[in-house]
BALOBA-1460 file (C-alpha; in Angstrom, 3 decimals):
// residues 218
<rec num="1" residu="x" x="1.916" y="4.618" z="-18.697"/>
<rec num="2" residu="x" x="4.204" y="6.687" z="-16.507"/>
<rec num="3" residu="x" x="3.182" y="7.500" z="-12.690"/>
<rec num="4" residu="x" x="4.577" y="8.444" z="-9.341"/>
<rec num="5" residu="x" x="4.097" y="7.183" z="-6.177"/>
<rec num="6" residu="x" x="3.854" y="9.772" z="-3.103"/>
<rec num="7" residu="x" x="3.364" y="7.904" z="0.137"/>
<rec num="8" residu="x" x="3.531" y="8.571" z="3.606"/>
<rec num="9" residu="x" x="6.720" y="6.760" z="4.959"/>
<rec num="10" residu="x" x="9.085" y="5.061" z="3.027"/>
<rec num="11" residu="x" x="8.312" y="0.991" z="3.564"/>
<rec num="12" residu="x" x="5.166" y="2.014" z="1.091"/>
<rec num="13" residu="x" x="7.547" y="1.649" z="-1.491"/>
<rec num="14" residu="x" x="7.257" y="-1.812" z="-1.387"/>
<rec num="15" residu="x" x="3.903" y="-1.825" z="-2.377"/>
<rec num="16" residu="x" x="5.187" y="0.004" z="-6.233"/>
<rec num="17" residu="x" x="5.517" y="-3.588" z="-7.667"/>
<rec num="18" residu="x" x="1.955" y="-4.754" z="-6.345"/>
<rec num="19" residu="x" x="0.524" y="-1.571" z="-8.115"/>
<rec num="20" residu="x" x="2.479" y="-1.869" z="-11.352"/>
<rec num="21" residu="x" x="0.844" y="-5.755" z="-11.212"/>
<rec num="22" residu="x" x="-2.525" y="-4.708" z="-10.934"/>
<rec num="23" residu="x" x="-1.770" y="-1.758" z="-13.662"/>
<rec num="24" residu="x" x="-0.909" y="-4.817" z="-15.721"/>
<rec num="25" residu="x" x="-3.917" y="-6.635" z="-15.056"/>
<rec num="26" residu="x" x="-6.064" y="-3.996" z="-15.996"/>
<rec num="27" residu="x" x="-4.543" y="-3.447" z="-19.349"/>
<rec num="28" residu="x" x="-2.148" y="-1.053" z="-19.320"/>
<rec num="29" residu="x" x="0.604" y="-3.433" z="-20.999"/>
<rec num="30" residu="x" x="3.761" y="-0.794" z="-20.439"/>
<rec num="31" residu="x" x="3.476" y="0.768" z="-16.686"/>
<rec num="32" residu="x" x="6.482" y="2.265" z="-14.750"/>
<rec num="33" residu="x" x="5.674" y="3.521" z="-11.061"/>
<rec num="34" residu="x" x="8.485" y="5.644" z="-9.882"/>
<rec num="35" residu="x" x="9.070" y="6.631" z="-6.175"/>
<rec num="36" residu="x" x="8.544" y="10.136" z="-5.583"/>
<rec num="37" residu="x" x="11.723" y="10.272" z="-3.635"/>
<rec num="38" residu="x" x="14.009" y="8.862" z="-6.108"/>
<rec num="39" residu="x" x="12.391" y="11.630" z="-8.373"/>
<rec num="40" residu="x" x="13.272" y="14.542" z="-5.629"/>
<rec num="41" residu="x" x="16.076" y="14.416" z="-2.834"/>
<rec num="42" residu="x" x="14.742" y="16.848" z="-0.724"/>
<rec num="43" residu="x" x="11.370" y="15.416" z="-1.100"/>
<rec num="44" residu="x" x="11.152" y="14.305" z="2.428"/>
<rec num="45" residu="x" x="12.189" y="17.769" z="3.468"/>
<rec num="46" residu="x" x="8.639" y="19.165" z="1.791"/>
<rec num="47" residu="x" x="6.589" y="18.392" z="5.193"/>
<rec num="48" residu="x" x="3.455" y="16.117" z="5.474"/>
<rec num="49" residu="x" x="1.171" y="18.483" z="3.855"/>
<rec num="50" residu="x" x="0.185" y="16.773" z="0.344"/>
<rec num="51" residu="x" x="-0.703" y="20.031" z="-1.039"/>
<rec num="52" residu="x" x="2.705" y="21.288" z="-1.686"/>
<rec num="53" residu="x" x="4.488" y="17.708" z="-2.150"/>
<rec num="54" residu="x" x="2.740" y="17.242" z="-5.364"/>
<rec num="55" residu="x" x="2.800" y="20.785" z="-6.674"/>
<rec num="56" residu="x" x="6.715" y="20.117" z="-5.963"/>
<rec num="57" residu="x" x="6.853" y="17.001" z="-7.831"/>
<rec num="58" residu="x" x="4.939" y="18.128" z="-10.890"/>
<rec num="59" residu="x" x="6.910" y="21.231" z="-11.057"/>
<rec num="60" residu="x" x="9.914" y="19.770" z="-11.622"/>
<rec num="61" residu="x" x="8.775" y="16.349" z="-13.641"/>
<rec num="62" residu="x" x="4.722" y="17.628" z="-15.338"/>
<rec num="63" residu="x" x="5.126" y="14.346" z="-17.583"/>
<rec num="64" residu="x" x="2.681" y="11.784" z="-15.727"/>
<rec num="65" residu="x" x="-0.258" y="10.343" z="-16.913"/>
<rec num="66" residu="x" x="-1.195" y="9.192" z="-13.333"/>
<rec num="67" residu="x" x="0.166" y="9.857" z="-9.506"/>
<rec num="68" residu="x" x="-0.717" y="6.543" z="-6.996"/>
<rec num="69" residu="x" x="-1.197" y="8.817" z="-3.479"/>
<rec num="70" residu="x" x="-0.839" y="7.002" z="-0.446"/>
<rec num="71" residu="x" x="-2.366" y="7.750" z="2.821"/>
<rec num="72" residu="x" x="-3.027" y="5.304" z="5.854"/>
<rec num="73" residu="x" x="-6.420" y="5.593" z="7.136"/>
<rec num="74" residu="x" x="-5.373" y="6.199" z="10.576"/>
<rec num="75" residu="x" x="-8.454" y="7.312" z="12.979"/>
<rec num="76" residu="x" x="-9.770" y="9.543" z="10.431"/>
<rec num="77" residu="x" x="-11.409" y="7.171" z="8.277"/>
<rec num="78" residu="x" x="-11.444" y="6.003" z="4.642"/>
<rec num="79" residu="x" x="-13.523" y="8.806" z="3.687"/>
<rec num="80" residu="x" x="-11.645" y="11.487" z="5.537"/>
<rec num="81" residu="x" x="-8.363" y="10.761" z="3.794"/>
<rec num="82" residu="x" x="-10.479" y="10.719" z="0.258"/>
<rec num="83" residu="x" x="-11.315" y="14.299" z="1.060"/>
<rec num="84" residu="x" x="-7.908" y="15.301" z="2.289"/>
<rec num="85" residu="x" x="-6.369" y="14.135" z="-1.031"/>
<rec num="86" residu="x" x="-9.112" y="15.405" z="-3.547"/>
<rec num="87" residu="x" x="-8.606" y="18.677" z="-1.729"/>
<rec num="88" residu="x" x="-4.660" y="18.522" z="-2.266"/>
<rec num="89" residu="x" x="-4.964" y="17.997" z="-5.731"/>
<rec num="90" residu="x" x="-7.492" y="20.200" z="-6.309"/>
<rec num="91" residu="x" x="-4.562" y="22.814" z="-4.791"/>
<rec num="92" residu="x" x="-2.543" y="21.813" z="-7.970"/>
<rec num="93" residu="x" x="-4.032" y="23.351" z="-10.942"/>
<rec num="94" residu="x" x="-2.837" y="20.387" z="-14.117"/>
<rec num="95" residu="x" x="-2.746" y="17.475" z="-12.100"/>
<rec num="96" residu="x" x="-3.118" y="14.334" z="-13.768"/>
<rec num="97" residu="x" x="-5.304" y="11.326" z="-12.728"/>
<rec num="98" residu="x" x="-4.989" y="10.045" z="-9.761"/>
<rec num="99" residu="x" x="-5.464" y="6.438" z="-7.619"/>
<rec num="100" residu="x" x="-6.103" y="7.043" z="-3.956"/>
<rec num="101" residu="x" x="-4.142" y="3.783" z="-1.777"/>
<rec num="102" residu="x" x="-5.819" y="4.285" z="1.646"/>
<rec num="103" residu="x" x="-5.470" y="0.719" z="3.512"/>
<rec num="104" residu="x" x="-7.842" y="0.655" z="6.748"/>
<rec num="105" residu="x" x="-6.467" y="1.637" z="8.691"/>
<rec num="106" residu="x" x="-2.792" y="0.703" z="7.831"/>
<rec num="107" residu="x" x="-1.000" y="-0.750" z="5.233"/>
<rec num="108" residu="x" x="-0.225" y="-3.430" z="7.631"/>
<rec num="109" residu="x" x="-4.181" y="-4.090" z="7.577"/>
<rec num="110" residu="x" x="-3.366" y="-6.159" z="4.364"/>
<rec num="111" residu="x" x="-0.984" y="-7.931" z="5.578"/>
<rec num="112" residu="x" x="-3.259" y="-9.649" z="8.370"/>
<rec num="113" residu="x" x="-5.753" y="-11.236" z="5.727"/>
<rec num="114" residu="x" x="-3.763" y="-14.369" z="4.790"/>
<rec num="115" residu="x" x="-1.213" y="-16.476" z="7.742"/>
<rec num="116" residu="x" x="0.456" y="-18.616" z="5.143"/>
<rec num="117" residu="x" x="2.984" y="-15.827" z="4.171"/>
<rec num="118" residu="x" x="3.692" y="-15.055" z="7.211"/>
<rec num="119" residu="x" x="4.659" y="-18.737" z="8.203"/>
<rec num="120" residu="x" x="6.753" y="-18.387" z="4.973"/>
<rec num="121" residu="x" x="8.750" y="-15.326" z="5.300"/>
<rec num="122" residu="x" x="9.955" y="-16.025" z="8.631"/>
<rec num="123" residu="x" x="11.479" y="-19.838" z="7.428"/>
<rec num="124" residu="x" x="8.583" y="-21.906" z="9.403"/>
<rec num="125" residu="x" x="5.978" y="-22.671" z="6.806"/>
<rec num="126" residu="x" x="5.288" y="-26.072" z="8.618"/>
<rec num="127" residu="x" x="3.662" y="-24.678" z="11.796"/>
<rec num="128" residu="x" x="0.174" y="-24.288" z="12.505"/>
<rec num="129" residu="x" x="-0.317" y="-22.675" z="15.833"/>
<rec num="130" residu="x" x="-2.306" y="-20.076" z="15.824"/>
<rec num="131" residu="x" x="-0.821" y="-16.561" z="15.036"/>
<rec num="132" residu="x" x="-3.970" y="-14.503" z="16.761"/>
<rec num="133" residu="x" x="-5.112" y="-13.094" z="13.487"/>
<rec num="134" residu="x" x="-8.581" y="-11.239" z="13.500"/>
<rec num="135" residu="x" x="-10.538" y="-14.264" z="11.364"/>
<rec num="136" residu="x" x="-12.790" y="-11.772" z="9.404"/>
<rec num="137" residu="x" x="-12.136" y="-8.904" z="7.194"/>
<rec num="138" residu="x" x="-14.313" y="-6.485" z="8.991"/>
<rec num="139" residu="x" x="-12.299" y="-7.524" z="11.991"/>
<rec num="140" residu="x" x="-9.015" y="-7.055" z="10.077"/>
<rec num="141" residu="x" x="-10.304" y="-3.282" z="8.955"/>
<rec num="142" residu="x" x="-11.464" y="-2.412" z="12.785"/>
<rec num="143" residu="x" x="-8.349" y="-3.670" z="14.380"/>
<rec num="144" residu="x" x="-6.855" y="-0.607" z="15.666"/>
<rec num="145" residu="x" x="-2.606" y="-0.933" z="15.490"/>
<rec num="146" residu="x" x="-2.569" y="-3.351" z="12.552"/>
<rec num="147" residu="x" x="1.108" y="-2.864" z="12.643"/>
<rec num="148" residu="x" x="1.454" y="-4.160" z="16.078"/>
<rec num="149" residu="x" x="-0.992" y="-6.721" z="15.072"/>
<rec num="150" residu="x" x="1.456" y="-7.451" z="12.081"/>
<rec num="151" residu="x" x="4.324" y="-7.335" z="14.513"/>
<rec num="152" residu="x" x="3.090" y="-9.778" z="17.074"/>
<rec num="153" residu="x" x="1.851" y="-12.799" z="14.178"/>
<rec num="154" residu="x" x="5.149" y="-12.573" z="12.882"/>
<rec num="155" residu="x" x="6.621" y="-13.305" z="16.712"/>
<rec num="156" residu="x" x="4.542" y="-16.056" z="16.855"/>
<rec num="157" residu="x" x="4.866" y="-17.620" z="13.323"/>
<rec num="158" residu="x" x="8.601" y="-17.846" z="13.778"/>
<rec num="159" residu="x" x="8.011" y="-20.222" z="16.839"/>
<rec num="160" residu="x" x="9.531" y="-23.748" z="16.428"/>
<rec num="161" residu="x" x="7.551" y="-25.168" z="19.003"/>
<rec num="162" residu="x" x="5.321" y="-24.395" z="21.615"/>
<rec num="163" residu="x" x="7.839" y="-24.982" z="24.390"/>
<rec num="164" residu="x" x="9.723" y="-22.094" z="23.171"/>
<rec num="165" residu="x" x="9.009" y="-18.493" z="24.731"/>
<rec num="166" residu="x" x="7.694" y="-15.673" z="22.078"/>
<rec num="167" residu="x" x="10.586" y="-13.558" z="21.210"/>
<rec num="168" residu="x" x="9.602" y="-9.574" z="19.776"/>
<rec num="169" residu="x" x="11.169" y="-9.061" z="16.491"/>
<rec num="170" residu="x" x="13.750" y="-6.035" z="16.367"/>
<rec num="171" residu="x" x="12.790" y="-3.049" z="14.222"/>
<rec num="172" residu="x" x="15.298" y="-4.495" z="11.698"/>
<rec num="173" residu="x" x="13.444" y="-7.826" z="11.450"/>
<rec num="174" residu="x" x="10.543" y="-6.569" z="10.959"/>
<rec num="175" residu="x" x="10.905" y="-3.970" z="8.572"/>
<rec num="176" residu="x" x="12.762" y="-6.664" z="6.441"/>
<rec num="177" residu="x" x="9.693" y="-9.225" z="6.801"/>
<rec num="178" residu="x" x="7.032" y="-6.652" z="6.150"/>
<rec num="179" residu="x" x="9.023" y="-4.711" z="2.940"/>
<rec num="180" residu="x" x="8.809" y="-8.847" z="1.637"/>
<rec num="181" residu="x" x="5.384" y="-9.253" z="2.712"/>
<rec num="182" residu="x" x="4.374" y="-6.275" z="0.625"/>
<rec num="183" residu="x" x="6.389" y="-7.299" z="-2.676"/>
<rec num="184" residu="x" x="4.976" y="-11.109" z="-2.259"/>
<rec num="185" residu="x" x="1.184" y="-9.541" z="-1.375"/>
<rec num="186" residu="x" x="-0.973" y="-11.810" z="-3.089"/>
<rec num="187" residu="x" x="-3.033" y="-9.928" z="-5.283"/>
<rec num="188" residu="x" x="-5.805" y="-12.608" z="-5.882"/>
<rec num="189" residu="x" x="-5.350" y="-14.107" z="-2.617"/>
<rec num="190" residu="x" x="-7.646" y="-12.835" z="0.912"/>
<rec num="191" residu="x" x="-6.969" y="-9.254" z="0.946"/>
<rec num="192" residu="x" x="-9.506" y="-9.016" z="-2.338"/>
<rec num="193" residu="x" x="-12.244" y="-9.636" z="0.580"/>
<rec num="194" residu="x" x="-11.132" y="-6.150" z="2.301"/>
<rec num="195" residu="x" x="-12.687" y="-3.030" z="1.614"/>
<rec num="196" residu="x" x="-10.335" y="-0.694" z="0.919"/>
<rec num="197" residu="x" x="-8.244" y="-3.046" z="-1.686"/>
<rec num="198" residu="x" x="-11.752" y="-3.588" z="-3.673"/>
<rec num="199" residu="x" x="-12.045" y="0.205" z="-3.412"/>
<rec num="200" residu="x" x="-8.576" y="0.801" z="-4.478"/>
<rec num="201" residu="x" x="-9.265" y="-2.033" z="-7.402"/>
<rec num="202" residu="x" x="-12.620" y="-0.057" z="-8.674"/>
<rec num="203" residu="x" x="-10.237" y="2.948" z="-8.694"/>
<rec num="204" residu="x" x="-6.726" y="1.985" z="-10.508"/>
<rec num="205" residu="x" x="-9.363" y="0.268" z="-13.203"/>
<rec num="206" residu="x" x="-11.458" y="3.573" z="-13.817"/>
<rec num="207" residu="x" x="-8.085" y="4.966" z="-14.047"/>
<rec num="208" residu="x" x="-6.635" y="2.904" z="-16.328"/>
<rec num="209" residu="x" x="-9.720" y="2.799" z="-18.491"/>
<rec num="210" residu="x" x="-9.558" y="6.184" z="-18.828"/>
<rec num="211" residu="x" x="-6.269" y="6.711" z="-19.624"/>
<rec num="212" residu="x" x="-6.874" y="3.553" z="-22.333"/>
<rec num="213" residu="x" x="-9.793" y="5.845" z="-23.718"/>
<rec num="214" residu="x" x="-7.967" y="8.736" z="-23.567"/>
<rec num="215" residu="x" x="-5.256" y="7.391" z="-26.164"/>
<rec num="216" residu="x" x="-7.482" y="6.293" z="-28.823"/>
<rec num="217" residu="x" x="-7.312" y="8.220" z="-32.252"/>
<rec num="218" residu="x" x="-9.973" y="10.876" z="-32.635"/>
């Protein structure tokens, strides 16, 4: 199976070997993702509208069997940024299948489900204080800057001791913690208890199973 990936910003592209994973899982034995970007180089020059971005993409490379679309949730909602994108590809006559990745209301969001990687990717996986994560998933989903969120736990995981005053990471830092958060994202671990990974799960496994149907002799 070949597919792109269009996402909003480019730390989503972290998230390409978590997808390829769950492909896997869901029996699609050969799966490359490729980065919509790496596929383009004026890509990022094509605006936010999603309309034109994949119309652009499929012009000049028509040879998927899927396209992953990413869009955060934001304030609109889950079900807002389902419409936008069905509308989008509806704008694109020959589109192929498509998974919608809409994290609620962040990617960040599913970062925020589990402490122990946190602990680890900073170098402190012996602490235990307490990193101020919202304890429930419906929490997790209704926090509203689940970056910041993100940003802070990782400030306070890195602590050595409680003596020690909570330092804020620099852009740098955290970008580099968050792109390994992503890659490391446990895909069987807490974030299976948030709603918009089990929708994302129901969708990549429709997908796949049609694409698995669609191969079969006739």
């Amino acid at each position: 199976m070949r597919a792109a990936f269009i996402a909003e910003g480019k730390s989503e592209r972290a998230l390409i070997g978590v997808l390829e994973q769950l492909c896997r899982r869901a029996g699609v034995d050969e799966v490359e993702i490729e980065w919509a970007q790496d596929l383009l180089v004026h890509f990022d020059r094509l605006g936010k509208q999603l309309g034109p971005r994949i119309q652009t993409l499929l012009t000049h490379d028509p040879d998927f069997d899927l396209l992953f679309i990413h869009r955060d949730a934001d304030q609109a909602g889950l079900e807002a940024r389902r419409a936008e994108i069905d509308e989008a590809l509806a704008s694109c006559p020959g589109s192929p299948g498509c998974v919608r990745v809409i994290p609620v209301r962040e990617t960040e969001a599913w970062l925020l489900a589990d402490p122990r990687p946190l602990r680890d990717v900073v170098g402190n996986p012996g602490r235990s204080n307490d990193l101020g994560l919202p304890r429930k998933p419906a929490q997790i989903e209704a926090c509203s800057d689940p970056k910041q969120a993100l940003r802070d736990s990782l400030a306070r995981a890195s602590l050595s001791s409680r003596k020690h005053k909570l330092k804020t990471l620099t852009n740098t830092q955290f970008g580099e913690f968050r792109a390994r958060l992503l890659e490391q994202l446990d895909i069987d671990g807490p974030v299976t208890k948030l709603d918009s990974w089990q929708r994302l799960l129901e969708e990549l496994e429709s997908a796949c199973a049609w694409l698995a149907q669609r191969e079969l002799p006739d």
